[in-house]
N, C-alpha and C positions, 0 to 999 in steps of 0.2 A: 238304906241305913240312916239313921235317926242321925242327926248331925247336933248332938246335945251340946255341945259350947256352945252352939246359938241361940240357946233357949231361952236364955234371959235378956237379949237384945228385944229392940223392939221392929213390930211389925215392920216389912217396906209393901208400900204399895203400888211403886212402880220400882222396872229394870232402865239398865242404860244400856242399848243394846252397841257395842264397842265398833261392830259392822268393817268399814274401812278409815274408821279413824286416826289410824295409826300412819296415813298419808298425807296432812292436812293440804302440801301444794298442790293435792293433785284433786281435791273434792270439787272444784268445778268441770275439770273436763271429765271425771266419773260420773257426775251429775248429766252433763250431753250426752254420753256416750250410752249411760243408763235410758237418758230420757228417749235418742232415738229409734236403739231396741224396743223399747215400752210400742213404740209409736209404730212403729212397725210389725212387731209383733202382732198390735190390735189390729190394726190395718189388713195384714197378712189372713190372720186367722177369718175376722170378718169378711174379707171378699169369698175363702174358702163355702163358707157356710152360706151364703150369699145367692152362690152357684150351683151348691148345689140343690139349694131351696130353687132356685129361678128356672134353670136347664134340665129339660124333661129327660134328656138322656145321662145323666146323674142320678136319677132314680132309682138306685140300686143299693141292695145291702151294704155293698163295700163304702158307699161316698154314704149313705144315709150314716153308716158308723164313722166317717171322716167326718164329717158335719157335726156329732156328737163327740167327737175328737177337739176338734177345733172350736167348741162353745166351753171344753175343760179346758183348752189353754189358753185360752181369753180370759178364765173366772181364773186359775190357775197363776198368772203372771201377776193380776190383777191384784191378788192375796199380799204380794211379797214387793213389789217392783215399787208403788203410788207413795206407801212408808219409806221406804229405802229413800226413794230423790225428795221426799220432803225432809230426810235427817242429811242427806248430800250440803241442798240448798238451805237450810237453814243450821244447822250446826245442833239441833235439837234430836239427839239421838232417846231422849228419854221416850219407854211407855206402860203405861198403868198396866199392871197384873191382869188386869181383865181383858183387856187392849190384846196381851198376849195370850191370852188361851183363846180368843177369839179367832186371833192370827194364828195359831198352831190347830184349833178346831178345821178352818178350811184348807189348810195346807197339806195335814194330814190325811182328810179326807179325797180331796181331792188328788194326789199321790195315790195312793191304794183305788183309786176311780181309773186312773187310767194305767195302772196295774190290769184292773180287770177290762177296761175298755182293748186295748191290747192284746188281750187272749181273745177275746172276742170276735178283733177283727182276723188275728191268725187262724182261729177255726171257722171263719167265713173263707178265709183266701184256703183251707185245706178241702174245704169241703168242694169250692169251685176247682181246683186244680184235683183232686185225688178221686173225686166225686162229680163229676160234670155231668151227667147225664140224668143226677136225681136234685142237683142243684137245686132250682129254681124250684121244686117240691121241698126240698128240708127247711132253705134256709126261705122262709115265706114271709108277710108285712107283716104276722101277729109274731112269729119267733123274733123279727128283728126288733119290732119294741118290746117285748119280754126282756131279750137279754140287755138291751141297752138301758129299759129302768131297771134290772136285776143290778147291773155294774155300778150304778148311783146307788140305789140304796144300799147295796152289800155294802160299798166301801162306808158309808156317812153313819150308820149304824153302829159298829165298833169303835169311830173313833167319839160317839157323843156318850160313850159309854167312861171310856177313857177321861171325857171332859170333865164329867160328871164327878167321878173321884177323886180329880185335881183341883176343885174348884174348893172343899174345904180346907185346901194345905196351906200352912202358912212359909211365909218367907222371911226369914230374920238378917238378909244380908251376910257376903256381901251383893249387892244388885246390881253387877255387869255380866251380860253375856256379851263372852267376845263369837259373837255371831252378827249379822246381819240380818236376820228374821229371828223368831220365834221356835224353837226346835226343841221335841220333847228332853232328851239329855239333858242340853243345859238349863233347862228350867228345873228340872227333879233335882242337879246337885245343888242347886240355891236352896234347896226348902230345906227346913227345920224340922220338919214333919217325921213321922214310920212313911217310909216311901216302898219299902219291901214287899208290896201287897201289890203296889199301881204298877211296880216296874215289872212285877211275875205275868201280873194280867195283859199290863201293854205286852210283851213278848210274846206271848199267848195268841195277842186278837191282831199280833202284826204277823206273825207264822202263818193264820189262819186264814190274814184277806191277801198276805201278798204271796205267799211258797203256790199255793193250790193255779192262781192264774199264769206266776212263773213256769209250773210244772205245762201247765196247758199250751201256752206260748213256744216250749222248746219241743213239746207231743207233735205236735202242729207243723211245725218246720222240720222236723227231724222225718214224717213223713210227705210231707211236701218235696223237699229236697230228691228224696229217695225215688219218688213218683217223677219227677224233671229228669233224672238218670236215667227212668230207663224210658224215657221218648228219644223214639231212634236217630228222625233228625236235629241237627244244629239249629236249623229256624226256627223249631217244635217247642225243643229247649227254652232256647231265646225270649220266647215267646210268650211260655210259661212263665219263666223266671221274673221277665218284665212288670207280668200283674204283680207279685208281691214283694220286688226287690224295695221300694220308698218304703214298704212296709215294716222291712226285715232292717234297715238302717237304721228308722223310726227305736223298732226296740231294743236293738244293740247298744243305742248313744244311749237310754234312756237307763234302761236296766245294767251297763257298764256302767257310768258316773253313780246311779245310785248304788251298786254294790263298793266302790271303790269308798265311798263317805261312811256308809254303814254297816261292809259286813269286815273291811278290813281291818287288821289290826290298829287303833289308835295311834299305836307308837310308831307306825312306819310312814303318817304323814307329820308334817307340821302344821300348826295353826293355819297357817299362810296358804298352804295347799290344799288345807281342809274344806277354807273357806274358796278357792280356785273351783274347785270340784264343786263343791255347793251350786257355783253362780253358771257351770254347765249345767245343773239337771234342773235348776230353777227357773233360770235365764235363760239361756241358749237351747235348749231344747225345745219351747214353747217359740223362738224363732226361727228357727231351722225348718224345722213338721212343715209348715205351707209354703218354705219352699224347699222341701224335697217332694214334696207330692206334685206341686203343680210346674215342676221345672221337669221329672221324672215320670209323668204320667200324661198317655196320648189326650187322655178325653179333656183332666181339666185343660189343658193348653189349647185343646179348641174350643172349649167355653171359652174362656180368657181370649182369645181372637174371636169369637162371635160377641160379647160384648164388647171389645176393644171398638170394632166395625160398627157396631149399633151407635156408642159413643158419636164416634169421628161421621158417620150417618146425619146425627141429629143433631151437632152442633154445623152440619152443613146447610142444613134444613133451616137452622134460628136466623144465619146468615141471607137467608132469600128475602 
């Protein structure tokens, strides 16, 4: 909707984005607390990918797509978290309109990347658990970088599509988003513009890259699950369940938090809560992922003790 009492204002060229301003005593320990996560996070993420680059028995479809998992939550956190604790630590929450579709360009894409990264690895762990015995013939080195560059480009493609058409709109004010990042919503109700066409198409090409990997992701466990049922032993079970339970938590937190912000009614959270929810699927999610895998999963924790021992090895070594 064309927002015409704006029309005669003049241009703005940056937003203020309002984030958690609304605390001022508490912006320094938000700022640590942000900055730890951050640091962690990359830490986290990086050892992941680390390992499974270095340890030959990590060589497998499942950690080659954690490895591509864990390089989207690295660039992922990266998009949203570096801005936040520079308006934390400096009190400068302003940024330039371009600044923001830039920031909304990787965020978006990246989101709808591990939309599709996520179905991806569900129909690697359906085909190992319901399909074991053609495994290692379906799921092969050239299908697993097919689909893991199919999941980068599919998602970065519709949202440069998106950029593209927002990039002529103007903004007449007012310029605060009460957000902490950059989010298509609240930028479309600033603009001045006919926005009726962008908001038809974003709903369009967000149906298009996230419902199809959702549908895939729930195909996937729905016969996974079904297939764990009926192995007759407990330890069988067990066993099964183990390869894709980090997996299955991974998309629960991921795909709960994001539906709670976006698919439900606006008027049943508050601001307050809005942005709560926000700073799990942005935040916490991109810390949590390397350690439920590696806290949850036999192999990485014997990598993680094979280098731990290499370590403590070599710095015994420097000492002689």
């Amino acid at each position: 909707m064309a927002n015409t009492e704006w029309r005669n204002q003049t241009a703005i060229t940056e937003f203020i984005l309002l984030g958690f301003g609304d605390l001022p005593t508490l912006q320094i320990l938000l700022f640590l607390l942000f900055l730890v996560i951050y640091i962690v996070t990359l830490a986290g993420n990086i050892v992941i990918i680390a390992l499974v680059v270095a340890d030959q028995h990590l060589h497998t479809p499942m950690y080659f797509f954690l490895g591509n998992l864990s390089c989207l939550e690295t660039c992922y956190t990266s998009t949203i978290l570096p801005r936040m604790l520079a308006s934390l630590l400096t009190g400068d929450r302003t940024i330039s309109v371009s600044g923001c579709l830039v920031q909304l360009y990787f965020f978006g894409s990246l989101v709808c990347t591990e939309c599709y990264l996520l179905a991806v690895m569900s129909y690697d762990r359906y085909l190992a658990i319901c399909k074991p015995l053609r495994y290692a013939v379906l799921m092969n080195g050239r299908l697993c970088f097919q689909l893991a560059a199919g999941s980068w480009f599919s998602a970065f493609l519709p949202i440069s599509i998106i950029i593209f058409l927002m990039s002529p709109l103007t903004f007449c004010g007012p310029n605060e988003i009460d957000h902490f990042f950059c989010d298509f919503t609240p930028m479309i109700k600033l603009s001045c513009s006919d926005t009726h066409l962008i908001q038809l198409l974003a709903f369009i090409l967000s149906a298009i890259d996230i419902l199809p990997p959702f549908l895939l992701t729930v195909t996937s466990y729905v016969h996974i699950i079904t297939t764990i049922l009926r192995i007759p032993s407990t330890t069988g079970r067990q066993k099964a369940f183990s390869t894709c339970s980090s997996h299955l938590i991974v998309v629960t937190s991921f795909y709960g938090t994001l539906m709670i912000v976006y698919i439900l009614p606006k008027h049943n959270l508050t601001r307050d809560l809005h942005k709560v929810f926000s700073v799990f699927y942005t935040v916490f999610t991109p810390l949590v992922n390397p350690l439920i895998y590696s806290l949850r999963n036999k192999e990485v924790k014997q990598a993680l003790r094979k280098v731990a021992r290499k370590l403590v090895a070599f710095r015994r070594f420097q000492r002689i």
